[in-house]
N, CA and C atoms as an extended XYZ file, in Angstrom:
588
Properties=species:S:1:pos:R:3:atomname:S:1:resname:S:1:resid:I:1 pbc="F F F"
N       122.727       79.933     -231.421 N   UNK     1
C       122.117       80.821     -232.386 CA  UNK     1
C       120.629       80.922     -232.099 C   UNK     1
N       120.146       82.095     -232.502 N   UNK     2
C       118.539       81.988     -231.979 CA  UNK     2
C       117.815       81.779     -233.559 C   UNK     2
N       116.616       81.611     -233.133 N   UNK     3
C       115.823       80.922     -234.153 CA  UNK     3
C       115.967       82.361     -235.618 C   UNK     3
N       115.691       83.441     -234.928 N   UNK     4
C       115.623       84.621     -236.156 CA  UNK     4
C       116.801       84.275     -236.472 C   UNK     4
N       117.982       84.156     -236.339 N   UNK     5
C       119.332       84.127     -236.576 CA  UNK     5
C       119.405       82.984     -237.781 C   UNK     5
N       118.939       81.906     -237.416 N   UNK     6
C       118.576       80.828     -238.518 CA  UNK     6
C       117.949       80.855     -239.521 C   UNK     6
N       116.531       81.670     -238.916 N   UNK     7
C       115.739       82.098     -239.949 CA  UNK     7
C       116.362       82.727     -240.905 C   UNK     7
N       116.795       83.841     -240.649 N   UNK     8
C       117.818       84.814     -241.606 CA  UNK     8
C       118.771       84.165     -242.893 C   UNK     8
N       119.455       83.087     -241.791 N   UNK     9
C       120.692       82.412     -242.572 CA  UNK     9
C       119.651       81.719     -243.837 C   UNK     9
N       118.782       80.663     -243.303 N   UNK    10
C       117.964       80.343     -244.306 CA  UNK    10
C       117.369       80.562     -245.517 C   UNK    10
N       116.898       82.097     -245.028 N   UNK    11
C       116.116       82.839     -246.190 CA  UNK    11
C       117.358       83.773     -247.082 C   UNK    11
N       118.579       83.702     -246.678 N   UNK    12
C       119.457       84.135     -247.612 CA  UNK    12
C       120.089       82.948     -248.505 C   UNK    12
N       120.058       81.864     -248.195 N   UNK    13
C       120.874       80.829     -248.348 CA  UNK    13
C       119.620       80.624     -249.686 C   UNK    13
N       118.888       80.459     -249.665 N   UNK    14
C       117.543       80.804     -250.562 CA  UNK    14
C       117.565       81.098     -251.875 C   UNK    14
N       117.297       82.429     -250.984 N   UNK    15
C       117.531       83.827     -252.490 CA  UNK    15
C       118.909       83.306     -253.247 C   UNK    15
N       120.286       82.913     -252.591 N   UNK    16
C       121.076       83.328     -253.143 CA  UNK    16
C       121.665       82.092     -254.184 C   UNK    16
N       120.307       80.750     -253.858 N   UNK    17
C       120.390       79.828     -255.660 CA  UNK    17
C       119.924       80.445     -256.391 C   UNK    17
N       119.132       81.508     -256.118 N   UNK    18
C       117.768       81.479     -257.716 CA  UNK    18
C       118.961       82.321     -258.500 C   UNK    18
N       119.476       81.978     -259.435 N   UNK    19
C       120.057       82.410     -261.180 CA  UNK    19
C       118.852       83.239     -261.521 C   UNK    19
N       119.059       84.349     -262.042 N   UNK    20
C       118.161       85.549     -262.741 CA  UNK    20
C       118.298       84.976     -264.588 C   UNK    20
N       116.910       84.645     -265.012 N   UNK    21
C       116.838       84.626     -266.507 CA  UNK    21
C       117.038       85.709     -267.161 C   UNK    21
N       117.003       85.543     -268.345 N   UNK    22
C       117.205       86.894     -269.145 CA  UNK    22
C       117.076       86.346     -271.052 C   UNK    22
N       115.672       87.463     -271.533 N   UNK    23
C       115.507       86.974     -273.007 CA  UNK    23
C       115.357       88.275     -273.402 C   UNK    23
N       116.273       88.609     -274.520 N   UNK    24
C       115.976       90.132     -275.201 CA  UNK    24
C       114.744       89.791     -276.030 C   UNK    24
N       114.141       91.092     -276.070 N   UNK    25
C       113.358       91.282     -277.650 CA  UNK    25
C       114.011       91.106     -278.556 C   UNK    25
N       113.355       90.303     -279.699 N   UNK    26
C       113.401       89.867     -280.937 CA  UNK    26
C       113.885       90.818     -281.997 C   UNK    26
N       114.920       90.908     -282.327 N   UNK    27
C       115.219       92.265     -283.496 CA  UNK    27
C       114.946       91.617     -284.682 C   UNK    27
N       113.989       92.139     -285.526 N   UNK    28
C       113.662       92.147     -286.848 CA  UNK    28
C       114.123       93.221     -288.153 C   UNK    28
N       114.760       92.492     -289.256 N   UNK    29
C       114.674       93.583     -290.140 CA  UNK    29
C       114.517       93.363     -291.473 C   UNK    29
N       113.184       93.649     -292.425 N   UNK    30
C       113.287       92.958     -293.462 CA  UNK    30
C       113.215       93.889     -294.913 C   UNK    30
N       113.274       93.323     -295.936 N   UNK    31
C       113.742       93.957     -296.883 CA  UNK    31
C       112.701       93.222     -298.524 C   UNK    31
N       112.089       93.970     -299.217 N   UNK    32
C       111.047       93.293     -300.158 CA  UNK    32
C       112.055       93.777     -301.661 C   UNK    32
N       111.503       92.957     -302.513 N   UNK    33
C       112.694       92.641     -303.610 CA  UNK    33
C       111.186       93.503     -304.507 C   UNK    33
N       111.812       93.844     -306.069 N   UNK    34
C       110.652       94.285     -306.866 CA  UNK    34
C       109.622       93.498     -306.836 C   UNK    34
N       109.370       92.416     -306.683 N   UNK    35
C       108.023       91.559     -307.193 CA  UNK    35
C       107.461       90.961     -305.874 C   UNK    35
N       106.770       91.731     -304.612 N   UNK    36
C       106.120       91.377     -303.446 CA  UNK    36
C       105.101       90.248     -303.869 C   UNK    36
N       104.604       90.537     -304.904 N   UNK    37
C       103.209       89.256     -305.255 CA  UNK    37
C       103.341       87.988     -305.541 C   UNK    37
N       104.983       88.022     -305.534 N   UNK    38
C       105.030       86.391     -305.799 CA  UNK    38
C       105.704       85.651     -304.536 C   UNK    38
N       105.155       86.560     -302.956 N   UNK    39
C       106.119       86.005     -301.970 CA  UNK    39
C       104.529       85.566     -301.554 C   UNK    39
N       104.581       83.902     -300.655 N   UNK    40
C       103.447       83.583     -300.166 CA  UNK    40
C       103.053       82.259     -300.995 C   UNK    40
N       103.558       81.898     -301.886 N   UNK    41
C       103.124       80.752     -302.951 CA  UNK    41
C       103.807       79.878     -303.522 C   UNK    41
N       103.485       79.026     -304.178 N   UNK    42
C       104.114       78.041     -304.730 CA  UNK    42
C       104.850       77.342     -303.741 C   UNK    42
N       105.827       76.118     -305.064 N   UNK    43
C       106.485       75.203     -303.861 CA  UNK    43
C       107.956       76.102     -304.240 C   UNK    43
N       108.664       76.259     -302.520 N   UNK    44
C       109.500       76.583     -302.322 CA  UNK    44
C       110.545       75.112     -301.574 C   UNK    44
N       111.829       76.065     -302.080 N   UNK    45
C       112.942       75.101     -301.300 CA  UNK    45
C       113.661       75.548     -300.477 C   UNK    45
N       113.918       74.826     -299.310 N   UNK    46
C       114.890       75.777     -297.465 CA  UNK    46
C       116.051       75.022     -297.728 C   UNK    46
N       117.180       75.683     -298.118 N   UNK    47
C       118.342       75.060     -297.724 CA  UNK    47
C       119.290       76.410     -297.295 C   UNK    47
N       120.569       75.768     -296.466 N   UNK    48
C       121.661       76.070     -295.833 CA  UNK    48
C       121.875       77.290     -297.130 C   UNK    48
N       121.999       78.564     -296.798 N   UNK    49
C       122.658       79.578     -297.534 CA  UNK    49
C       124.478       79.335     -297.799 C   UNK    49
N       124.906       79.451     -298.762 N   UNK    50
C       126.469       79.332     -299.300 CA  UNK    50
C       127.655       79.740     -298.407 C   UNK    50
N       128.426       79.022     -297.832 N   UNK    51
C       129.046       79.015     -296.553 CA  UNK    51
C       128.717       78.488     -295.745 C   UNK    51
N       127.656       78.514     -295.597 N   UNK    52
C       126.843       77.632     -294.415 CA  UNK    52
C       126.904       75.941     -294.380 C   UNK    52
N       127.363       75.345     -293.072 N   UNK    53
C       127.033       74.006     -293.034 CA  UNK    53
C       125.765       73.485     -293.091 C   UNK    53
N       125.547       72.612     -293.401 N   UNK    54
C       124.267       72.275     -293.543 CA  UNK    54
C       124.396       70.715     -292.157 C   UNK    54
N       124.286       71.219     -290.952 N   UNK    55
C       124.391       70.179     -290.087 CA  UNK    55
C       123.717       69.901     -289.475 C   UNK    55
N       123.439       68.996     -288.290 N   UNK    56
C       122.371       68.718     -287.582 CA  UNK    56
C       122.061       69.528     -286.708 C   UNK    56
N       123.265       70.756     -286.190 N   UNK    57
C       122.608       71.951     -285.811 CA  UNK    57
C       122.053       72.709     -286.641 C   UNK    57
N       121.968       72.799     -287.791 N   UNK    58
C       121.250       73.486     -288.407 CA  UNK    58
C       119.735       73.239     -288.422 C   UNK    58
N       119.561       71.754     -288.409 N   UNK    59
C       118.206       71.219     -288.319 CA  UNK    59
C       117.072       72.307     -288.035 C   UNK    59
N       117.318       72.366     -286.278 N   UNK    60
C       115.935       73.264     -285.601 CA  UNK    60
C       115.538       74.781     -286.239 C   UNK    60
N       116.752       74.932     -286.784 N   UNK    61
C       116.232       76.529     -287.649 CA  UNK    61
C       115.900       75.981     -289.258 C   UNK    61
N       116.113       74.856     -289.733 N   UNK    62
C       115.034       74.790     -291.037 CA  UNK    62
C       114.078       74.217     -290.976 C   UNK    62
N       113.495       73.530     -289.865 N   UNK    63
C       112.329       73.419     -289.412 CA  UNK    63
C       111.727       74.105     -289.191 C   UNK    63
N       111.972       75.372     -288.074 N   UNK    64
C       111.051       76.787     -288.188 CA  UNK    64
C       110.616       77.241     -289.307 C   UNK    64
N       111.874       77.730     -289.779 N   UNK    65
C       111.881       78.267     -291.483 CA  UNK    65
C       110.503       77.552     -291.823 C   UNK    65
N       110.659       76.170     -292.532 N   UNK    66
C       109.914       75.299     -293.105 CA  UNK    66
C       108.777       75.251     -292.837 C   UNK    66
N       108.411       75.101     -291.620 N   UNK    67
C       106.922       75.388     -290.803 CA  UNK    67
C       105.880       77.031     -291.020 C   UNK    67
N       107.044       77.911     -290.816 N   UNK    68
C       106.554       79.147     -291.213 CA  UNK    68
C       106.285       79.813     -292.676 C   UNK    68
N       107.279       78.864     -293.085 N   UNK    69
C       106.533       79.435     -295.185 CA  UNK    69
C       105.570       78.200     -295.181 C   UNK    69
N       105.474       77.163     -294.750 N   UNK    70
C       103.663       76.319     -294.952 CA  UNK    70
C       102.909       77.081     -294.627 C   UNK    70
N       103.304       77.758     -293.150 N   UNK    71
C       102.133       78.734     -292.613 CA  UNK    71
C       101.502       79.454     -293.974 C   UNK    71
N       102.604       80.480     -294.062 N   UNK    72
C       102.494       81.404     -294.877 CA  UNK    72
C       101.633       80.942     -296.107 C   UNK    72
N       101.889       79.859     -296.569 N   UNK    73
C       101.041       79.412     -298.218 CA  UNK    73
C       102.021       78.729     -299.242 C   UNK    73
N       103.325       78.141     -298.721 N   UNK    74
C       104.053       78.110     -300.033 CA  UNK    74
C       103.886       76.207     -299.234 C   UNK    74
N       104.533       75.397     -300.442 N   UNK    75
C       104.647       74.141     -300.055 CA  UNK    75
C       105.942       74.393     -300.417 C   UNK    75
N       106.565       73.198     -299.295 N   UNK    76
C       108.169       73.170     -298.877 CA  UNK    76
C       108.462       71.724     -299.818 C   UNK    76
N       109.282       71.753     -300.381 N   UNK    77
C       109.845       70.382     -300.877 CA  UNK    77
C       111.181       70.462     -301.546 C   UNK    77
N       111.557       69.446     -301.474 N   UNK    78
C       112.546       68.775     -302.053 CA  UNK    78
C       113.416       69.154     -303.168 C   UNK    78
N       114.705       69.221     -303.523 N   UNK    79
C       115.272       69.286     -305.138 CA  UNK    79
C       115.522       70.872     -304.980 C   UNK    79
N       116.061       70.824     -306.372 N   UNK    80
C       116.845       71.927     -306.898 CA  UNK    80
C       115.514       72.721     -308.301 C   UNK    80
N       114.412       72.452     -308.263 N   UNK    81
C       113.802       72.628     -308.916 CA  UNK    81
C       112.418       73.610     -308.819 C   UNK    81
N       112.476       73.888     -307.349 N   UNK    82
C       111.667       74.870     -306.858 CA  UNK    82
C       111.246       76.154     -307.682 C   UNK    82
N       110.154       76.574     -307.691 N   UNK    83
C       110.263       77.934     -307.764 CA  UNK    83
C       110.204       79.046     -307.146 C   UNK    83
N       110.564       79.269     -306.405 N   UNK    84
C       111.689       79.876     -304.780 CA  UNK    84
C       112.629       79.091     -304.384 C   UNK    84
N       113.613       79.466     -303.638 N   UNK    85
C       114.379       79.212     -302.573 CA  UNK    85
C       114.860       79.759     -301.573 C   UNK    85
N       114.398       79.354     -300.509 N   UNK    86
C       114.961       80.484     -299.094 CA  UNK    86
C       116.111       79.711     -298.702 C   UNK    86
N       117.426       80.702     -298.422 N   UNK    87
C       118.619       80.315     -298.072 CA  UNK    87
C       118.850       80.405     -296.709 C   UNK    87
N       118.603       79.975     -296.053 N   UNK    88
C       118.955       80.261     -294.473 CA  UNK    88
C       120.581       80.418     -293.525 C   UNK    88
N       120.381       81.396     -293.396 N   UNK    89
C       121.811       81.310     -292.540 CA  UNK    89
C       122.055       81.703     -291.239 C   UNK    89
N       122.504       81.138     -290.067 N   UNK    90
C       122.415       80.809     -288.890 CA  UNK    90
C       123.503       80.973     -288.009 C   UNK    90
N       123.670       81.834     -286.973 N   UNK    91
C       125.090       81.824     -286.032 CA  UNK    91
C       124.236       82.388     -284.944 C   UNK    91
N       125.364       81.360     -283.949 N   UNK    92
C       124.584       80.759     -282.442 CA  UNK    92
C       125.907       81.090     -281.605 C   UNK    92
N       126.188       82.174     -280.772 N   UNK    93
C       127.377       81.909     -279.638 CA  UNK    93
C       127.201       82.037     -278.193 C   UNK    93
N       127.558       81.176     -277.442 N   UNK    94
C       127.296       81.109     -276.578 CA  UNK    94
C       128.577       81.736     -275.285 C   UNK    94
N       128.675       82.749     -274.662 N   UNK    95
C       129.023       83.233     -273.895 CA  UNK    95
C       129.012       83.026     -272.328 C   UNK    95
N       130.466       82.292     -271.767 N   UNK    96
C       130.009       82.083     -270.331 CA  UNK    96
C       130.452       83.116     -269.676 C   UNK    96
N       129.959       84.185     -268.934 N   UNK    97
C       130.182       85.072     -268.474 CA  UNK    97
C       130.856       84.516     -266.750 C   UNK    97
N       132.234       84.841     -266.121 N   UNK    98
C       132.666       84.305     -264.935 CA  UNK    98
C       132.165       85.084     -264.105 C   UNK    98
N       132.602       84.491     -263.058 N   UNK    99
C       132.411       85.485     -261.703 CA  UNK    99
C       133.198       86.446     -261.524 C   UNK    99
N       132.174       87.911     -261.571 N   UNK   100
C       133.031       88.896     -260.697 CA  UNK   100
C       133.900       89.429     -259.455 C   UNK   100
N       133.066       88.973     -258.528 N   UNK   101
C       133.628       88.648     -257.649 CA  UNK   101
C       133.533       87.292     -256.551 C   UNK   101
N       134.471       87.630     -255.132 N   UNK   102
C       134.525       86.666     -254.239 CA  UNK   102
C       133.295       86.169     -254.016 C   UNK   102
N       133.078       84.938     -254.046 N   UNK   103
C       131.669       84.205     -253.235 CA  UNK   103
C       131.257       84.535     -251.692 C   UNK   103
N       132.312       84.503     -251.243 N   UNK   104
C       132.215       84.621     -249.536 CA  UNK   104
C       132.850       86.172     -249.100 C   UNK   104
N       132.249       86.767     -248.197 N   UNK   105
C       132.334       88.508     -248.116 CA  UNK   105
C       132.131       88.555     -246.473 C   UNK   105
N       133.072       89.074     -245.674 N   UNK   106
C       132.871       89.126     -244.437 CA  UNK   106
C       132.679       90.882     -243.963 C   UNK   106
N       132.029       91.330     -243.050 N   UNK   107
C       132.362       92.358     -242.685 CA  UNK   107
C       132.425       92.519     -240.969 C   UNK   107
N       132.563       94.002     -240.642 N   UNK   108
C       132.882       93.831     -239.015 CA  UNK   108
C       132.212       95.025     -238.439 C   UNK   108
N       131.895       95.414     -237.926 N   UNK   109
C       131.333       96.752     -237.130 CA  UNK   109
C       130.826       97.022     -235.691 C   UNK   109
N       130.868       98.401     -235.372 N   UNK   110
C       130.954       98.093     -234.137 CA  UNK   110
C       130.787      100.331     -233.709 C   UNK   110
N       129.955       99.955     -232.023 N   UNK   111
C       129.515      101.454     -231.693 CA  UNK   111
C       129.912      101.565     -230.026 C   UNK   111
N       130.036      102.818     -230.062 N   UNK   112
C       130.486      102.662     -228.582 CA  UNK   112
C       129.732      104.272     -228.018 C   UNK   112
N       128.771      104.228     -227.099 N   UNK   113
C       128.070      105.237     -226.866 CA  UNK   113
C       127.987      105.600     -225.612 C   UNK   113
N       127.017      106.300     -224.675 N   UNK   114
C       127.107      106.438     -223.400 CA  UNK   114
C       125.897      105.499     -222.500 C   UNK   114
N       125.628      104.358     -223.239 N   UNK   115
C       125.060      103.309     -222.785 CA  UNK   115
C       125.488      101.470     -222.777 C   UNK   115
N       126.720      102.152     -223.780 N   UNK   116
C       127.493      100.772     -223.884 CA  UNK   116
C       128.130      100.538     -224.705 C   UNK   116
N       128.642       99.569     -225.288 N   UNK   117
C       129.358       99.650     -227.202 CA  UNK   117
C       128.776       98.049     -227.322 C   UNK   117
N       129.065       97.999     -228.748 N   UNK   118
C       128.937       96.976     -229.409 CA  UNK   118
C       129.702       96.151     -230.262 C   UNK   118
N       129.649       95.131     -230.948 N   UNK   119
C       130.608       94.617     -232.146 CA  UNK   119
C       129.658       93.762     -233.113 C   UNK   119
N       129.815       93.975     -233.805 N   UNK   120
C       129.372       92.635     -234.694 CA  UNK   120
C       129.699       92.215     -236.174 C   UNK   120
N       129.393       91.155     -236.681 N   UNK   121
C       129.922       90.863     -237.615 CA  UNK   121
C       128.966       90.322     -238.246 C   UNK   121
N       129.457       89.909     -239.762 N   UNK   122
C       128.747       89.232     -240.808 CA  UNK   122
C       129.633       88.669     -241.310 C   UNK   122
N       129.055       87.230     -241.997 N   UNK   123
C       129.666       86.464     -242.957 CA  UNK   123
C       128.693       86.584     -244.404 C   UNK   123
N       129.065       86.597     -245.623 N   UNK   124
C       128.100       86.192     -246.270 CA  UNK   124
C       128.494       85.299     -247.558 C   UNK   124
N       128.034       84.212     -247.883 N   UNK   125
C       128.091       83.224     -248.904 CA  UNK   125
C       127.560       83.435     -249.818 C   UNK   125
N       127.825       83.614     -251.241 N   UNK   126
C       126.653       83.353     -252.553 CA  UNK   126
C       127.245       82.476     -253.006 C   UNK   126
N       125.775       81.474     -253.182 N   UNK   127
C       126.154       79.874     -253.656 CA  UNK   127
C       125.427       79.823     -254.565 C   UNK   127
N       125.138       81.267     -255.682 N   UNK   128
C       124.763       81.164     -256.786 CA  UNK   128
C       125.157       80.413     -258.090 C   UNK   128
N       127.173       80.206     -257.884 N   UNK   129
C       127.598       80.195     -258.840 CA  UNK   129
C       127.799       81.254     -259.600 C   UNK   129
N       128.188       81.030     -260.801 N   UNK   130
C       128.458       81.379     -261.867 CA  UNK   130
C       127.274       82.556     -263.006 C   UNK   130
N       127.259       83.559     -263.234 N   UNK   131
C       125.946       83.816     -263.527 CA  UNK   131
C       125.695       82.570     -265.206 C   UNK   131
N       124.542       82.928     -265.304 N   UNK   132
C       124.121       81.439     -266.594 CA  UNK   132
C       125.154       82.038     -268.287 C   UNK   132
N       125.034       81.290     -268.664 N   UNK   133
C       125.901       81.317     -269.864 CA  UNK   133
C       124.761       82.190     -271.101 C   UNK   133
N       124.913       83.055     -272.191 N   UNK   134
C       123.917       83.814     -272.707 CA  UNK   134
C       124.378       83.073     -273.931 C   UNK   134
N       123.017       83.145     -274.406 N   UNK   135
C       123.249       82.995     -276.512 CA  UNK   135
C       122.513       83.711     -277.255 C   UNK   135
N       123.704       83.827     -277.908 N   UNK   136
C       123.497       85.544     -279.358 CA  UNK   136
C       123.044       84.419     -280.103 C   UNK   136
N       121.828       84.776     -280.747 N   UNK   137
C       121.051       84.003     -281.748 CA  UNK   137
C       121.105       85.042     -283.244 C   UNK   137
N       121.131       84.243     -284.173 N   UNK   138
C       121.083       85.697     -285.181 CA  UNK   138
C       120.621       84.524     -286.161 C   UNK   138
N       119.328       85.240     -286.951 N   UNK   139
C       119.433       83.829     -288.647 CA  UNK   139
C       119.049       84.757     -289.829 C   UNK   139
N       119.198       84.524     -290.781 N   UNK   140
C       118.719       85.970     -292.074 CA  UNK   140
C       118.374       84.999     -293.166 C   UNK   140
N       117.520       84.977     -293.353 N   UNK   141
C       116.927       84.249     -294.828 CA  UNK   141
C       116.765       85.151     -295.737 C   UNK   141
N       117.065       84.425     -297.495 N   UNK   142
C       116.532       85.087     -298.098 CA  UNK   142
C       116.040       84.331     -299.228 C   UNK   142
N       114.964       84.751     -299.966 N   UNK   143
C       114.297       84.201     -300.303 CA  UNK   143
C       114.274       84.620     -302.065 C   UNK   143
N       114.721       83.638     -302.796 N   UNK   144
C       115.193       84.156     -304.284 CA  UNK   144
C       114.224       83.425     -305.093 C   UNK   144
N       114.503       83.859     -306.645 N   UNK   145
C       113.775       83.185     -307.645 CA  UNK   145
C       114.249       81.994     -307.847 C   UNK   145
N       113.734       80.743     -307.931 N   UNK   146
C       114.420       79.423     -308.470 CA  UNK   146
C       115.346       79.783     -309.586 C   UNK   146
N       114.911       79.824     -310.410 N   UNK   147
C       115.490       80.389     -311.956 CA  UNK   147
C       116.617       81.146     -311.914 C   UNK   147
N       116.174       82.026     -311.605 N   UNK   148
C       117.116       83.307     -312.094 CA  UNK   148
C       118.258       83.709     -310.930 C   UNK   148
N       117.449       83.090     -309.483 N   UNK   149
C       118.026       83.467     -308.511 CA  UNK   149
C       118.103       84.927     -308.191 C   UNK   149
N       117.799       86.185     -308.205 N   UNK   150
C       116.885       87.180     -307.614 CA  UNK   150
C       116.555       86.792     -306.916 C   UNK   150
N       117.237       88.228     -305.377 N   UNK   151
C       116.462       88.067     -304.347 CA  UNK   151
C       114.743       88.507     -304.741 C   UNK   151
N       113.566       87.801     -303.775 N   UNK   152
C       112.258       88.418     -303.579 CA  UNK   152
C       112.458       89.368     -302.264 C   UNK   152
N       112.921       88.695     -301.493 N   UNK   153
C       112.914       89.323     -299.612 CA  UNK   153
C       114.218       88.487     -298.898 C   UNK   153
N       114.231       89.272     -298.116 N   UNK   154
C       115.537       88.887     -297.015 CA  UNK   154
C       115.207       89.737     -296.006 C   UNK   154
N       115.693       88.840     -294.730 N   UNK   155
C       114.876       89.174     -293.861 CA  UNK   155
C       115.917       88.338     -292.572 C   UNK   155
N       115.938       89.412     -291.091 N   UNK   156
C       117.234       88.966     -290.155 CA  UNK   156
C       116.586       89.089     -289.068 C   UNK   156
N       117.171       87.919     -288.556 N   UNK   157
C       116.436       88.401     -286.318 CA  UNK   157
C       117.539       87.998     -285.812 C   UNK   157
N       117.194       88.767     -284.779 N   UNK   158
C       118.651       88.154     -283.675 CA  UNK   158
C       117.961       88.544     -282.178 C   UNK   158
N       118.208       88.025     -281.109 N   UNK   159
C       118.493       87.839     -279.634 CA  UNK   159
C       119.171       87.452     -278.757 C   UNK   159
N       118.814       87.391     -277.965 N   UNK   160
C       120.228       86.592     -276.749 CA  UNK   160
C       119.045       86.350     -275.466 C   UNK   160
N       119.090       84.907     -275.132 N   UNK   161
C       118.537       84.735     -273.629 CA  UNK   161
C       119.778       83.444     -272.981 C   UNK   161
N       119.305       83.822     -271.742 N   UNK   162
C       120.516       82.651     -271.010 CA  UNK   162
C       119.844       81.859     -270.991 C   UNK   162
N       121.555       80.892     -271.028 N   UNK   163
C       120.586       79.390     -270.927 CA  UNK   163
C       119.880       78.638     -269.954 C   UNK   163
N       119.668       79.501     -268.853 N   UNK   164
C       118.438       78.694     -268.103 CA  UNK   164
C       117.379       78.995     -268.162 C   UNK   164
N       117.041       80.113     -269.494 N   UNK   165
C       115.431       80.463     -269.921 CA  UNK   165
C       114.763       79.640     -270.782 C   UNK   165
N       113.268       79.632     -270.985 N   UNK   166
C       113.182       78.380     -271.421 CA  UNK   166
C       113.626       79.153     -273.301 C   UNK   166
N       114.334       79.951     -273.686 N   UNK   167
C       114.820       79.838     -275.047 CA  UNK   167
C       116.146       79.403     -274.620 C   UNK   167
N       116.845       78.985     -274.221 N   UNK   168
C       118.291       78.646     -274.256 CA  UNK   168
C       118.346       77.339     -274.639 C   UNK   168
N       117.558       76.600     -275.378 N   UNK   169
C       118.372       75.353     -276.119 CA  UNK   169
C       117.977       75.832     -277.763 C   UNK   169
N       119.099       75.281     -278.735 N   UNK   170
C       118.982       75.699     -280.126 CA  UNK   170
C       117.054       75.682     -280.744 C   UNK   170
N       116.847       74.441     -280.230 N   UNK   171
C       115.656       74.553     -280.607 CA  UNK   171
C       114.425       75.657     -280.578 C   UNK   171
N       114.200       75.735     -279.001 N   UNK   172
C       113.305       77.175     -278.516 CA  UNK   172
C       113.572       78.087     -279.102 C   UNK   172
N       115.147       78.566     -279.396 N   UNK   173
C       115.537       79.478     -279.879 CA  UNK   173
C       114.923       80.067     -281.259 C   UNK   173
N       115.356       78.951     -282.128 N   UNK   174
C       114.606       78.288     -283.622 CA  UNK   174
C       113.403       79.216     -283.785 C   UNK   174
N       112.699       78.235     -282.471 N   UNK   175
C       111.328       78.690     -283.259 CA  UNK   175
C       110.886       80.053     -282.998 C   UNK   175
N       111.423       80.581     -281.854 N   UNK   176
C       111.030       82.405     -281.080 CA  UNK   176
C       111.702       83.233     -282.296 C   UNK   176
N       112.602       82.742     -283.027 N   UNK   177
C       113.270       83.786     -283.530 CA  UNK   177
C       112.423       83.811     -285.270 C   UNK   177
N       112.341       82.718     -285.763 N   UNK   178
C       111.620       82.311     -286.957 CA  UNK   178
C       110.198       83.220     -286.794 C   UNK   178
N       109.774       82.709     -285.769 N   UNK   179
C       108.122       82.982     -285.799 CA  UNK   179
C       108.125       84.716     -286.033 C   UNK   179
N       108.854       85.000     -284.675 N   UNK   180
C       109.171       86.557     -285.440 CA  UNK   180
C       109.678       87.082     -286.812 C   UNK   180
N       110.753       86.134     -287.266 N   UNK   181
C       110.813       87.063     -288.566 CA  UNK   181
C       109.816       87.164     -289.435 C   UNK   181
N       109.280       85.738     -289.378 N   UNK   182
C       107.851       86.032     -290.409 CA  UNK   182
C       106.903       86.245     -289.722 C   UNK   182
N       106.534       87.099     -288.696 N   UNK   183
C       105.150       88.001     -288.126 CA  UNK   183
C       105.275       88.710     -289.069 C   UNK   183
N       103.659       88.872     -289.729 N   UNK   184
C       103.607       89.968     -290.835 CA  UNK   184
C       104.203       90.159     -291.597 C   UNK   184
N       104.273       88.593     -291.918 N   UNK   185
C       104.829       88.836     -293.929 CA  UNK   185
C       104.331       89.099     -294.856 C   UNK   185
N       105.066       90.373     -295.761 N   UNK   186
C       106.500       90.249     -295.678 CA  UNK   186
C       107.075       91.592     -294.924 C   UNK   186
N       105.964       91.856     -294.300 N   UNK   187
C       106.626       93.043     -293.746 CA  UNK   187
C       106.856       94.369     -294.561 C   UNK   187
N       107.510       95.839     -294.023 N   UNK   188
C       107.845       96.596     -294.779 CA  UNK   188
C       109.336       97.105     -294.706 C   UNK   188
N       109.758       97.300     -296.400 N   UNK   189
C       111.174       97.171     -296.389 CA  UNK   189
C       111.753       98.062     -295.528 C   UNK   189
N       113.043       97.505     -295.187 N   UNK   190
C       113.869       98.262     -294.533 CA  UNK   190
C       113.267       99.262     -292.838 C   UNK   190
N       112.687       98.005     -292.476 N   UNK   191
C       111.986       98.492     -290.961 CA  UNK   191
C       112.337       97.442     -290.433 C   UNK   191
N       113.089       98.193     -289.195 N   UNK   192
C       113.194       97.112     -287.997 CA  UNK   192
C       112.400       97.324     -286.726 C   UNK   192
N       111.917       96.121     -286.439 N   UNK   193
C       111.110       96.114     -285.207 CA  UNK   193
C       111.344       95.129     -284.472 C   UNK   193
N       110.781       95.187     -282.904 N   UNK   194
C       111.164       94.358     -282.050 CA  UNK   194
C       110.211       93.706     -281.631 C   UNK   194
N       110.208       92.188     -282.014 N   UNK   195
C       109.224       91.446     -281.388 CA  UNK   195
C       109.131       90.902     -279.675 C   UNK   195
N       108.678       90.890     -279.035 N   UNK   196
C       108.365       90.100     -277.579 CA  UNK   196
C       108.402       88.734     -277.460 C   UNK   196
């Protein structure tokens, strides 16, 4: 084999680990209840919305949550006694997409002219694998009166990046998707926008 010949094999053999990432924009959509002036304050409470498990996957998205209404101005605590409560609710699926096709692809060709003919061939390998596995992220809070329970706001994001981006563990996810829903709270009702 000659050295370009190697070279070649090399620089394909290369290219053909690198896995392509992939993170959608952030879909936002939120929604303001009659009384906007009382979103931003007091002590509020984050728990698991009704249906919802309240598990240790749930954790990294009521931490966002939690972090982002401190941002905002409210104190987060404890009990059933709040005056707010944001209900959080959370679904995470993860999709392994297989291979389309064969890994290994041969071809053959060949010319025959009035100076000579030819033949040649190719082999080619992708030792990419599998393309990466994607996750649909989606969470919708909403945020009610302690008391009375009246919604104030509710409010939904969703994305999908594979998991070899750096959002593909629950956590990253958490916080890219949180931080967006509350950019510019509380937002204006019934507008969806796409965060980066």
């Amino acid at each position: 084999m000659t050295r370009l010949m190697l070279a070649s094999i090399s620089a394909a053999l290369l290219l053909s680990g690198c896995a392509q990432t992939y993170v959608s924009p952030v879909s936002v959509t939120r929604f303001l209840g009659p009384a906007p002036a009382r979103l931003g304050m007091g002590p509020i409470a984050v728990r698991a919305a009704p249906g919802t498990a309240n598990s240790l996957e749930f954790a990294p998205y009521w931490q966002a949550v939690s972090a982002e209404l401190t941002r905002l101005g409210y104190q987060v605590v404890a009990g059933n006694d709040a005056a707010q409560v944001a209900e959080v609710r959370v679904e995470r699926a993860v999709d392994q997409p297989g291979r389309k096709r064969n890994p290994v692809s041969f071809g053959l060709g060949g010319s025959t002219g009035s100076y000579g003919s030819g033949l040649g061939m190719g082999l080619g390998i992708d030792l990419s694998g599998p393309p990466p596995a994607i996750a649909d992220n989606r969470i919708g809070v909403i945020i009610r009166d302690g008391a009375s329970g009246q919604p104030l706001w509710e409010g939904r994001a969703e994305f999908a990046a594979s998991a070899n981006s750096k959002y593909g563990s629950a956590q990253a996810a958490a916080a890219k998707m949180v931080a967006a829903l509350f950019a510019g709270f509380p937002g204006r009702s019934g507008e969806t926008i796409e965060v980066r």
